[in-house]
TIVO-2410 file (N, C-alpha, C; in nm, 3 decimals):
# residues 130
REC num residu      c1      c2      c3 atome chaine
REC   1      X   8.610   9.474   9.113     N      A
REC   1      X   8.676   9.570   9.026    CA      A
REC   1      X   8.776   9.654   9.103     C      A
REC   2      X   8.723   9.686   9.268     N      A
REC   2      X   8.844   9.747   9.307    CA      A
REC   2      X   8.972   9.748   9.327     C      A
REC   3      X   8.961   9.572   9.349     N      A
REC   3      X   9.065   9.501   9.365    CA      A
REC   3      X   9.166   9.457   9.238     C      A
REC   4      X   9.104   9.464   9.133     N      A
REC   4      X   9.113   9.428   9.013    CA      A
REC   4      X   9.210   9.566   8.945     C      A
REC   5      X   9.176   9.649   8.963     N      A
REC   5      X   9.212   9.798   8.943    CA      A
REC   5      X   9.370   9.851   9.033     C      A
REC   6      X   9.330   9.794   9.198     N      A
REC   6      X   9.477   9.772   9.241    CA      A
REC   6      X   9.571   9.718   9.214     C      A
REC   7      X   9.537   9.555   9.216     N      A
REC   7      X   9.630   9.488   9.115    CA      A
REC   7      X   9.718   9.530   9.010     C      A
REC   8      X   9.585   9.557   8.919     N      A
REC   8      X   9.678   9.601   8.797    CA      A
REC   8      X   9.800   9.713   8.841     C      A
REC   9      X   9.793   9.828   8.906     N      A
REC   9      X   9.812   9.948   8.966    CA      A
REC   9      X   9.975   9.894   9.049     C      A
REC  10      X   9.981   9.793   9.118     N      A
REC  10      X  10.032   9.762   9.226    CA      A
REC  10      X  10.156   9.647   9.104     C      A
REC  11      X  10.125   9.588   9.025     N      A
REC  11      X  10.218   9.493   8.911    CA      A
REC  11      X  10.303   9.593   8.863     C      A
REC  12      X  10.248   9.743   8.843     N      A
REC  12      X  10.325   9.839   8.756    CA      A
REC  12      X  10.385   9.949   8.841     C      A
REC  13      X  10.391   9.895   8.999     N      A
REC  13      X  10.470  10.004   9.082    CA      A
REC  13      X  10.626  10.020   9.056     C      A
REC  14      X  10.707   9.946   8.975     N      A
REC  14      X  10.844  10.013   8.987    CA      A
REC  14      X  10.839  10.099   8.836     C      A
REC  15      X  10.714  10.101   8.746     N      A
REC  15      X  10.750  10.183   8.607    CA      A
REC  15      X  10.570  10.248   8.640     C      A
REC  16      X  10.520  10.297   8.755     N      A
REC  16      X  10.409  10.318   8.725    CA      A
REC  16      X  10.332  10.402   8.646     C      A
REC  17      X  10.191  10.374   8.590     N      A
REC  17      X  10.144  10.421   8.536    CA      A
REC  17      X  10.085  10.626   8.532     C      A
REC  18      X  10.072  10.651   8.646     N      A
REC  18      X  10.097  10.752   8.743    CA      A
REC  18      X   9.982  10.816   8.711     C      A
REC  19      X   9.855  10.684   8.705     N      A
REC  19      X   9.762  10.697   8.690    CA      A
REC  19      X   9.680  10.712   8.831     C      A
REC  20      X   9.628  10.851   8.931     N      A
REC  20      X   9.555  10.859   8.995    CA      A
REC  20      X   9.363  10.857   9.003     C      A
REC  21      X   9.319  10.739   9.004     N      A
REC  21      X   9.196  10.689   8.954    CA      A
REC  21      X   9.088  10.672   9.048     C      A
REC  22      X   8.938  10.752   9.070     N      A
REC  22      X   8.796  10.679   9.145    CA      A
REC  22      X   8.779  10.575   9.037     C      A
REC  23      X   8.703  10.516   9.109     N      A
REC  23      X   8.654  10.398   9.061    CA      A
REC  23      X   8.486  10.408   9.116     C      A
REC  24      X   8.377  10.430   9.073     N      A
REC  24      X   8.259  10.425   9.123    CA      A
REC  24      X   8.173  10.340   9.095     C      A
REC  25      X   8.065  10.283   9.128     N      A
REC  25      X   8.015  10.161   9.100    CA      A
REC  25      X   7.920  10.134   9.213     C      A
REC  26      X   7.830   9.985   9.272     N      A
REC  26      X   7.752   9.972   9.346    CA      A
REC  26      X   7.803   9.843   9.431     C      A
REC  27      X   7.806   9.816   9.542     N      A
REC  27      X   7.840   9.726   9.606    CA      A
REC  27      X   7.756   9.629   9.633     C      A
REC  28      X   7.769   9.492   9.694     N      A
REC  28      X   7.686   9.384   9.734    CA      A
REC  28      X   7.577   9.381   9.799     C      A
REC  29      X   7.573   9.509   9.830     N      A
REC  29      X   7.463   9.565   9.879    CA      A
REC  29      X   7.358   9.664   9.806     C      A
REC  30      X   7.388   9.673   9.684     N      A
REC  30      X   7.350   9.738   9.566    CA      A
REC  30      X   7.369   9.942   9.633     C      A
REC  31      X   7.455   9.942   9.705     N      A
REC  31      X   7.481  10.075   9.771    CA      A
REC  31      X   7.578  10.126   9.671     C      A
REC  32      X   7.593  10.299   9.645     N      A
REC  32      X   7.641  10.370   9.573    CA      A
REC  32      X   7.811  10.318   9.666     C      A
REC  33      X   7.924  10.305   9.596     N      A
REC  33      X   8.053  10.260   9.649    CA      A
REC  33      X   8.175  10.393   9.535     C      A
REC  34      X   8.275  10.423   9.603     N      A
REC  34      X   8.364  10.516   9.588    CA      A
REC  34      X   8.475  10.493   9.608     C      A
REC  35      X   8.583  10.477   9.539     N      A
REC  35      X   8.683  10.389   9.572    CA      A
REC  35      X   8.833  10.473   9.473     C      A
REC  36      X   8.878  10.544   9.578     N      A
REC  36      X   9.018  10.601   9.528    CA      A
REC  36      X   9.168  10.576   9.544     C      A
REC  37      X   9.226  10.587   9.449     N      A
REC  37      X   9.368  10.526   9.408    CA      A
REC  37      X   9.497  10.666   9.432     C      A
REC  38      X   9.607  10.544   9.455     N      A
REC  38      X   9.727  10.607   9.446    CA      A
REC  38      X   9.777  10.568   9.305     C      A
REC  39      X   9.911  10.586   9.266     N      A
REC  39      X   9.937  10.543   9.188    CA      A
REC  39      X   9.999  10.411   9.169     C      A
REC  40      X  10.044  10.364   9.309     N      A
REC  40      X  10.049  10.205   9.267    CA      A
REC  40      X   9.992  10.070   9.335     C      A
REC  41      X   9.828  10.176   9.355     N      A
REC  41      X   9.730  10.099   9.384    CA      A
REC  41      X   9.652  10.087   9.484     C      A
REC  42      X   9.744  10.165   9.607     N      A
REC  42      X   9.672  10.189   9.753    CA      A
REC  42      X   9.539  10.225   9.717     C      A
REC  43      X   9.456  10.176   9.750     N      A
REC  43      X   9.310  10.233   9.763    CA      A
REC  43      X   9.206  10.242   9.899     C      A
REC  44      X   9.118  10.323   9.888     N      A
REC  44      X   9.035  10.360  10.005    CA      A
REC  44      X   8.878  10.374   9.979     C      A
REC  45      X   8.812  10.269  10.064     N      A
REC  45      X   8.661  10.331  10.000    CA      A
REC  45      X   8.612  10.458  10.091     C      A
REC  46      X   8.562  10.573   9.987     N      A
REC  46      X   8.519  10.707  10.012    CA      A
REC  46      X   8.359  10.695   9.980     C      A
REC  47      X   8.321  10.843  10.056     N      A
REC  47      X   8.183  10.853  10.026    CA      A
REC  47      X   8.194  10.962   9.861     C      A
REC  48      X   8.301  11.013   9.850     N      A
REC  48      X   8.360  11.096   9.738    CA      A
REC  48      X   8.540  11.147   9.705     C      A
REC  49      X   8.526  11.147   9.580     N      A
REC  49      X   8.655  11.158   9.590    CA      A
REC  49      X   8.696  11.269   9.440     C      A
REC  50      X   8.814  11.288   9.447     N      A
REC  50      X   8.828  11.417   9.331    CA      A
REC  50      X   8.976  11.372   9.291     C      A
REC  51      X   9.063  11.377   9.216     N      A
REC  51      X   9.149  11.350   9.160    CA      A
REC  51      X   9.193  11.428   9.006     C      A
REC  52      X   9.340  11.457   9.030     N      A
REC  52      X   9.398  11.521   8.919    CA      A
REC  52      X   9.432  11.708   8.956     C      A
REC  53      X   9.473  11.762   8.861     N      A
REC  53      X   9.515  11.861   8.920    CA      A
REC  53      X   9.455  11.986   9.012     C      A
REC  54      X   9.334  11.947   8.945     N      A
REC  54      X   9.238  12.044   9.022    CA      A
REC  54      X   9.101  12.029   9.135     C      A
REC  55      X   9.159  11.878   9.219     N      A
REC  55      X   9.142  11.831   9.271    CA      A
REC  55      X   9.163  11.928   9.412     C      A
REC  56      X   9.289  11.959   9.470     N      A
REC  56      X   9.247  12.055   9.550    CA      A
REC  56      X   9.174  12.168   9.549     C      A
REC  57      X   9.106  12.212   9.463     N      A
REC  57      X   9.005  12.302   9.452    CA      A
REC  57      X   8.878  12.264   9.502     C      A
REC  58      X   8.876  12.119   9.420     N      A
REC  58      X   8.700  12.062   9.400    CA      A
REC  58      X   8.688  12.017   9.513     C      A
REC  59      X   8.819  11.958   9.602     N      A
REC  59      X   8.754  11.860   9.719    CA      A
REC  59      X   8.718  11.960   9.878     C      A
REC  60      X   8.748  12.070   9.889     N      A
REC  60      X   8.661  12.139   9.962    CA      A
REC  60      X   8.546  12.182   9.954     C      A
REC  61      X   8.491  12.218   9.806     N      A
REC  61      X   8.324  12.235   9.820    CA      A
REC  61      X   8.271  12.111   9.784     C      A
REC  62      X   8.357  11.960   9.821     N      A
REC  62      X   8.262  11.879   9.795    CA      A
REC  62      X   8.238  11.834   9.937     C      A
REC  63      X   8.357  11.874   9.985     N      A
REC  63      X   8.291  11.855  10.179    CA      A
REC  63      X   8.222  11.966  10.217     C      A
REC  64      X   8.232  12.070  10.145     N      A
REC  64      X   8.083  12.170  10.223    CA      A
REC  64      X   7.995  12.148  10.198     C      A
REC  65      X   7.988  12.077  10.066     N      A
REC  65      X   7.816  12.013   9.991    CA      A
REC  65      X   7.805  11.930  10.021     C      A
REC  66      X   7.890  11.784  10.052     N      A
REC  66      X   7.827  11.694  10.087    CA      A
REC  66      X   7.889  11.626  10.236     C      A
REC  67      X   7.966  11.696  10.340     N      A
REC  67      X   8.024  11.603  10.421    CA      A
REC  67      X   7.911  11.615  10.533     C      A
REC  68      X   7.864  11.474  10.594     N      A
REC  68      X   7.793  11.559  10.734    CA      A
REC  68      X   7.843  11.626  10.823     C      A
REC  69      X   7.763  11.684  10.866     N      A
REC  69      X   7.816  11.810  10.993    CA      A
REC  69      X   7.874  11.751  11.169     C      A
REC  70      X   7.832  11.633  11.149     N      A
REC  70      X   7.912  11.564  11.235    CA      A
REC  70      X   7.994  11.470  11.200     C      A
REC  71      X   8.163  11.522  11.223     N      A
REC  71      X   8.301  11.438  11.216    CA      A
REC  71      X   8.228  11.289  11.368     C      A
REC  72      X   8.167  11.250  11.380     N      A
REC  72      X   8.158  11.220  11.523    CA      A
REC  72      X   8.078  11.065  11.459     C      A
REC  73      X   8.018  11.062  11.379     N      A
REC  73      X   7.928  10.978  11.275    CA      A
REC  73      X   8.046  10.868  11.237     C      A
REC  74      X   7.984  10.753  11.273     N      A
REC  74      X   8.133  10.666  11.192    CA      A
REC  74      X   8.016  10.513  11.140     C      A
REC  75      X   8.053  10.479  11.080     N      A
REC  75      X   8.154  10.516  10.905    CA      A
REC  75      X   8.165  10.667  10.863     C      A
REC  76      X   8.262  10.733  10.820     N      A
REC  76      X   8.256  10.820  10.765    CA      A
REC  76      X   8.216  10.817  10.619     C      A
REC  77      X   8.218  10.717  10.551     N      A
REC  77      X   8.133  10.688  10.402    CA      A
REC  77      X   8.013  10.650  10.392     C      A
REC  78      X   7.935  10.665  10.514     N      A
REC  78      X   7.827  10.661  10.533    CA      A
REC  78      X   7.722  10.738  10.557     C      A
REC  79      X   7.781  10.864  10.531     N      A
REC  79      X   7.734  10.972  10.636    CA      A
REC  79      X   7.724  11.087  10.502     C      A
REC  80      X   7.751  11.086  10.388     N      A
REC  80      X   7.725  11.155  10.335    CA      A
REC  80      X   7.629  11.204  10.233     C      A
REC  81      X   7.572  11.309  10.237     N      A
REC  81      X   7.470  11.379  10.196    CA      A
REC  81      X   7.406  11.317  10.081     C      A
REC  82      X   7.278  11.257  10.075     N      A
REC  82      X   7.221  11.175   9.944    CA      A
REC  82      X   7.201  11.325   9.886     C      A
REC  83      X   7.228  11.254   9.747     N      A
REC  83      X   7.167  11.340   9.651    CA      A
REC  83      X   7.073  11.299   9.545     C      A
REC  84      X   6.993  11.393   9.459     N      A
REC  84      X   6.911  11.372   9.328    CA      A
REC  84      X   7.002  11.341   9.228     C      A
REC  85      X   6.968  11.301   9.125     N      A
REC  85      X   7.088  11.270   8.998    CA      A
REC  85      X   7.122  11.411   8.942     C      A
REC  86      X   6.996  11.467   8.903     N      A
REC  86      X   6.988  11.633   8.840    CA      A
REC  86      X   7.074  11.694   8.998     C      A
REC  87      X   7.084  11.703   9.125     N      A
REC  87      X   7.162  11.746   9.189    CA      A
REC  87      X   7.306  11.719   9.215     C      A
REC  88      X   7.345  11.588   9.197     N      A
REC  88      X   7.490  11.575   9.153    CA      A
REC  88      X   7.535  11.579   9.034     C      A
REC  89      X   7.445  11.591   8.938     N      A
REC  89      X   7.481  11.643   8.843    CA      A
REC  89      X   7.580  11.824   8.800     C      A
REC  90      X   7.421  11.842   8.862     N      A
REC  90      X   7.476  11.979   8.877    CA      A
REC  90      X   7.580  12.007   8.991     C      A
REC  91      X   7.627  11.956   9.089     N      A
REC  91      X   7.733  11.984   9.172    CA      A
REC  91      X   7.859  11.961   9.095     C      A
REC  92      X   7.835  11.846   8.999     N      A
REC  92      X   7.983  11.780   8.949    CA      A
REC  92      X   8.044  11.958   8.852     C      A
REC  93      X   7.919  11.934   8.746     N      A
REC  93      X   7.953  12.097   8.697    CA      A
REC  93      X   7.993  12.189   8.737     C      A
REC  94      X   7.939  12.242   8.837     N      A
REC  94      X   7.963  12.354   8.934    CA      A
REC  94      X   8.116  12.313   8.960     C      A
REC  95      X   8.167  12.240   9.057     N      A
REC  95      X   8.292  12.190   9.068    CA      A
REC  95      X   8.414  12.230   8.990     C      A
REC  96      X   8.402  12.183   8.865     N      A
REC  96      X   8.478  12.186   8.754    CA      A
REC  96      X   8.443  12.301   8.679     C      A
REC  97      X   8.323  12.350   8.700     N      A
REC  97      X   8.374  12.496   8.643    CA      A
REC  97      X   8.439  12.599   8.757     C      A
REC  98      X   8.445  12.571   8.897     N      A
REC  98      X   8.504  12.678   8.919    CA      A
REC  98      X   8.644  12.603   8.958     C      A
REC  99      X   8.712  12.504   8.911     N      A
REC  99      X   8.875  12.418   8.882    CA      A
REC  99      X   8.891  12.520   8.791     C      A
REC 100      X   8.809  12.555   8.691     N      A
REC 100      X   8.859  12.551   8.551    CA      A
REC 100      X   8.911  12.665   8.567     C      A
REC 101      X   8.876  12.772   8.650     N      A
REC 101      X   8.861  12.902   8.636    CA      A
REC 101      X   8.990  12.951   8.724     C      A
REC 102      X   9.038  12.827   8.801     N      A
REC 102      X   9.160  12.861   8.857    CA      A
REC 102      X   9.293  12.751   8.863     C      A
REC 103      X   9.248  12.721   8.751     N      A
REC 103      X   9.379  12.581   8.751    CA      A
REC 103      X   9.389  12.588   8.627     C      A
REC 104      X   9.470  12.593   8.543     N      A
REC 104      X   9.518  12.601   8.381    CA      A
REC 104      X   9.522  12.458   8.357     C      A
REC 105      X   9.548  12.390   8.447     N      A
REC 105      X   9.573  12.213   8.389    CA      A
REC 105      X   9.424  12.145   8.371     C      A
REC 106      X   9.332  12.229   8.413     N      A
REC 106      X   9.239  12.164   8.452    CA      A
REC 106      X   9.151  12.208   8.291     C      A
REC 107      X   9.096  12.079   8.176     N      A
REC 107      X   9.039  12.122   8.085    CA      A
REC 107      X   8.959  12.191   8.058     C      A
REC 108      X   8.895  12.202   7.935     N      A
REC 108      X   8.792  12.306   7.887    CA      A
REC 108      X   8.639  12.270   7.918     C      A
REC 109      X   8.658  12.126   7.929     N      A
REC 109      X   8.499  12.033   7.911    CA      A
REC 109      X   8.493  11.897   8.004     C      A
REC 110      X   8.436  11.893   8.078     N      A
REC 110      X   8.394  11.746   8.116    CA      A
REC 110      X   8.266  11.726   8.115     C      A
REC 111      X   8.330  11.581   8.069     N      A
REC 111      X   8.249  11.470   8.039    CA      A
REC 111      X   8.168  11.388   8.156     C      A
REC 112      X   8.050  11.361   8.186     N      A
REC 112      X   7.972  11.351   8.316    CA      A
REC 112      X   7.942  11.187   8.226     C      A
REC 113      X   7.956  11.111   8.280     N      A
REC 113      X   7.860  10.953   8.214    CA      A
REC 113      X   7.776  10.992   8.325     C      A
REC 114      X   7.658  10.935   8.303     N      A
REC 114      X   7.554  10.904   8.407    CA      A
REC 114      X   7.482  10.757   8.401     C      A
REC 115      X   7.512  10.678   8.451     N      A
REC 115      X   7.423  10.555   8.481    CA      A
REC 115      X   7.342  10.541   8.563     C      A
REC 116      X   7.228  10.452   8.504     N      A
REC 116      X   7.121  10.418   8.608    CA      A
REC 116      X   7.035  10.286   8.552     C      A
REC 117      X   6.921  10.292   8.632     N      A
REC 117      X   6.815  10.191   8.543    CA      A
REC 117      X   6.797  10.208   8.406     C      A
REC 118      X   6.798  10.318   8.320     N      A
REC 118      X   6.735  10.329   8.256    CA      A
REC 118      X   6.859  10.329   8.129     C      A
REC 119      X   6.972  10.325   8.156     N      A
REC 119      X   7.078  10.346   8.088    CA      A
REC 119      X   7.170  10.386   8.100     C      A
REC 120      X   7.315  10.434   8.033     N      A
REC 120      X   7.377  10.495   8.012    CA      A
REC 120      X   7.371  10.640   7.936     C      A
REC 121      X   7.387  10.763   7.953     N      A
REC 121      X   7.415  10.846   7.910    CA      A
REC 121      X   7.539  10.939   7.928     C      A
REC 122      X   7.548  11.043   7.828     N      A
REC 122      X   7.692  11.149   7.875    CA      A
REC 122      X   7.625  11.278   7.843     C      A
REC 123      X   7.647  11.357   7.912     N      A
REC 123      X   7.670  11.545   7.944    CA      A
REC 123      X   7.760  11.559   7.935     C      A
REC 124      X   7.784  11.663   7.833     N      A
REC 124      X   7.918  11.728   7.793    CA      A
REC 124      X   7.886  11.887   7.888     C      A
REC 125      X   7.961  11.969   7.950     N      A
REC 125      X   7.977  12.072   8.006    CA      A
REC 125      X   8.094  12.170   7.950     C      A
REC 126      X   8.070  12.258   7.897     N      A
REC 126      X   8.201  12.350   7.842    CA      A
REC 126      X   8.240  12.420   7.962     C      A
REC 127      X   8.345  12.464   8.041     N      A
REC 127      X   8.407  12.500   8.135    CA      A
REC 127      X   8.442  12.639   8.108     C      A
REC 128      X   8.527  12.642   7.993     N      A
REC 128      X   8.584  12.777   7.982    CA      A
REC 128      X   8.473  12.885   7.899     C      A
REC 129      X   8.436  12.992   7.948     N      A
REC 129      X   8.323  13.061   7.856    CA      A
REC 129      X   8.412  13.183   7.774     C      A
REC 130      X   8.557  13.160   7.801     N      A
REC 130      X   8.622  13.279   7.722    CA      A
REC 130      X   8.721  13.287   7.634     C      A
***
């Protein structure tokens, strides 16, 4: 799919889509995989990634919450902080509510899918309380 996702991304570089996209999913190794886009397709596998306008907000407390404390660790997508589902859950929230609170582009509500064994589900989160 990652590749699949570049492609497409990389056919539409002279009118691109200017679509900046993760892609998350499990690898051949049935390991959690993270995989972020440019807009005409460059991609990189991450241990996390944030995208869109309020993206520079979110991606520093997602390296204080989840980067290890040693730059020195390589893979660097290997090294980062497991979490509970109810704990990245709640980080994703946290995140985006405090985008919301300082980025106007950044919406009112996100939408969390959560997959696992047991299914698919969605959490809706209201952002703005005012």
């Amino acid at each position: 799919m990652a590749q699949l996702l570049s492609n497409t991304l990389y056919y539409k570089r002279f009118f691109p889509y200017y679509a900046f996209n993760v892609l998350g999913g499990l690898d051949n190794e049935g390991k959690g995989c993270v995989f972020t886009y440019d807009a005409v397709g460059s991609y990189e596998r991450v241990g996390y990634s944030s995208q869109g306008s309020g993206s520079t907000l979110i991606m520093p407390v997602l390296d204080n919450q989840l980067k290890s404390p040693s730059p020195l660790l390589i893979p660097p997508r290997d090294v980062v902080t497991p979490l509970s589902e109810t704990e990245a859950v709640d980080l994703v929230k946290d995140v985006f509510a405090s985008a919301a609170e300082r980025d106007i582009y950044t919406g009112g509500r996100v939408e969390i899918t959560i997959v696992n064994a047991a299914g698919i589900r969605r959490e809706y989160s209201e952002l703005r309380k005012d």
